[in-house]
C-alpha positions as CSV (number, residue, x, y, z in Angstrom):
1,X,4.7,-11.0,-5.8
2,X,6.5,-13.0,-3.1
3,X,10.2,-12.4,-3.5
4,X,11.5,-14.8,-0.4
5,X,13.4,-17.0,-2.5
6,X,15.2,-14.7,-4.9
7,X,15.9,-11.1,-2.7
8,X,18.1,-10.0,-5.5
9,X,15.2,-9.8,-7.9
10,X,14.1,-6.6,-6.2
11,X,17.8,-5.2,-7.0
12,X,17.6,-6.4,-10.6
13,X,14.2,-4.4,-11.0
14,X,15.5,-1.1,-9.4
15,X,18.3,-1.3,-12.0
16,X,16.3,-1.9,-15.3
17,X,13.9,0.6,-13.6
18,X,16.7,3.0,-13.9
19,X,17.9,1.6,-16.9
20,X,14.3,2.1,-18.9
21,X,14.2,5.8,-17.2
22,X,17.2,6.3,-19.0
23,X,16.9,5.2,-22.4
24,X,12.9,7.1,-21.8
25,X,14.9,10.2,-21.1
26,X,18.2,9.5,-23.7
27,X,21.2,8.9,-21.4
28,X,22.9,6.1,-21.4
29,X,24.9,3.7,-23.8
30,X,21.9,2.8,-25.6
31,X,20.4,4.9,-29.0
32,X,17.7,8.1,-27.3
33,X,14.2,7.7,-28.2
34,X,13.3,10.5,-30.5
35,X,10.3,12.9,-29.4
36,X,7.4,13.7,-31.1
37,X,8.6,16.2,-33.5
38,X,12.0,13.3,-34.4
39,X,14.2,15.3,-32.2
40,X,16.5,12.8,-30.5
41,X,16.0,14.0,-26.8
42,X,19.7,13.8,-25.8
43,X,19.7,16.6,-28.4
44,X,17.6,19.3,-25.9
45,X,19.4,20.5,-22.8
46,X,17.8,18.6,-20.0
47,X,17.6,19.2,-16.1
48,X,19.4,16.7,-14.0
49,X,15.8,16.1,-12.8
50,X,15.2,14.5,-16.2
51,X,18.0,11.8,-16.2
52,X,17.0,9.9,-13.2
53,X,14.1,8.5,-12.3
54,X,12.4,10.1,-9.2
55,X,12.9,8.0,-6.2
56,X,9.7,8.7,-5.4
57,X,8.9,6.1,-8.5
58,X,11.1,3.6,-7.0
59,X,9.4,4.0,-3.4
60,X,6.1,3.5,-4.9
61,X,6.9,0.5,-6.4
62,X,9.0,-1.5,-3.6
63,X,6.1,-0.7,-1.3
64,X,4.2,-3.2,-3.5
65,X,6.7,-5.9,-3.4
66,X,6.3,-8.7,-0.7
67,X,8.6,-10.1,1.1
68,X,7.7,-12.2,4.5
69,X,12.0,-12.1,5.3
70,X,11.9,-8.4,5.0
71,X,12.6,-6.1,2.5
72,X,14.9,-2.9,2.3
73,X,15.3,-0.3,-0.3
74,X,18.9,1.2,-0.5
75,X,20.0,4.2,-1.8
76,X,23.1,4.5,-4.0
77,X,23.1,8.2,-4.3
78,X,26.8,8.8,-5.8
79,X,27.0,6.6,-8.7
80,X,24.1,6.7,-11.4
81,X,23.7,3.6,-13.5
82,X,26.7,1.9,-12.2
83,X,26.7,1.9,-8.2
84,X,29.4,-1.7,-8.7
85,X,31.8,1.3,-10.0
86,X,31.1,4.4,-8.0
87,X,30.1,2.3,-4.5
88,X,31.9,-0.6,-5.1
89,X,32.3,-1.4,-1.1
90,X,28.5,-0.3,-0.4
91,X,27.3,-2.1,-3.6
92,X,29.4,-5.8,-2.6
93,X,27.6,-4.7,1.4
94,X,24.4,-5.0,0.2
95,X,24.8,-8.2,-2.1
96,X,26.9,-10.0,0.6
97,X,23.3,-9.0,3.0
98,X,21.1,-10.4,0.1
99,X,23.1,-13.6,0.0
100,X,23.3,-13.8,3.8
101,X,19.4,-13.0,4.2
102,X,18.4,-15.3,1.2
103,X,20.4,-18.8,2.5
104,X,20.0,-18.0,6.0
């Protein structure tokens, strides 16, 4: 996948990564997926482990994403699903970057 002319696509697909993750593992806004036996799974007490997605998930798949301009995977580790609330100034950072690097 060459990604030169839309950057911001690999930010998109880290966030619906972490979205899907999510709804797998029954956080979020959205209804849980119920288990095998029909247990929703936001009724189980789950690990903090089992709400996010590893990152070692997300590295795997940006090192298959090419990108002749360069590519950079960023971390947003205080804010969850919404890093435009909880990082506001690092989240607008990086999309100012994207912009910058994309119509350079």
């Amino acid at each position: 996948m060459n990604l030169d002319f839309k950057p911001a696509l690999i930010l998109v697909t880290i966030f619906l990564l972490i979205a899907f993750w999510g709804k797998i593992h029954g956080s979020g806004s959205t209804p849980p997926i119920k288990n095998k036996e029909g247990v929703a799974s936001t009724q189980a007490v789950a690990s903090l482990e089992k709400l996010s997605p590893p990152f070692q998930l997300v590295e795997e798949y940006f090192k298959t994403l090419q990108a002749s301009k360069g590519k950079k995977l960023v971390k947003f580790e205080k804010s969850a699903y919404t890093p435009f609330f909880a990082e506001t100034e690092k989240f607008n950072s990086e999309l100012r970057r994207i912009k910058k690097q994309a119509y350079q």
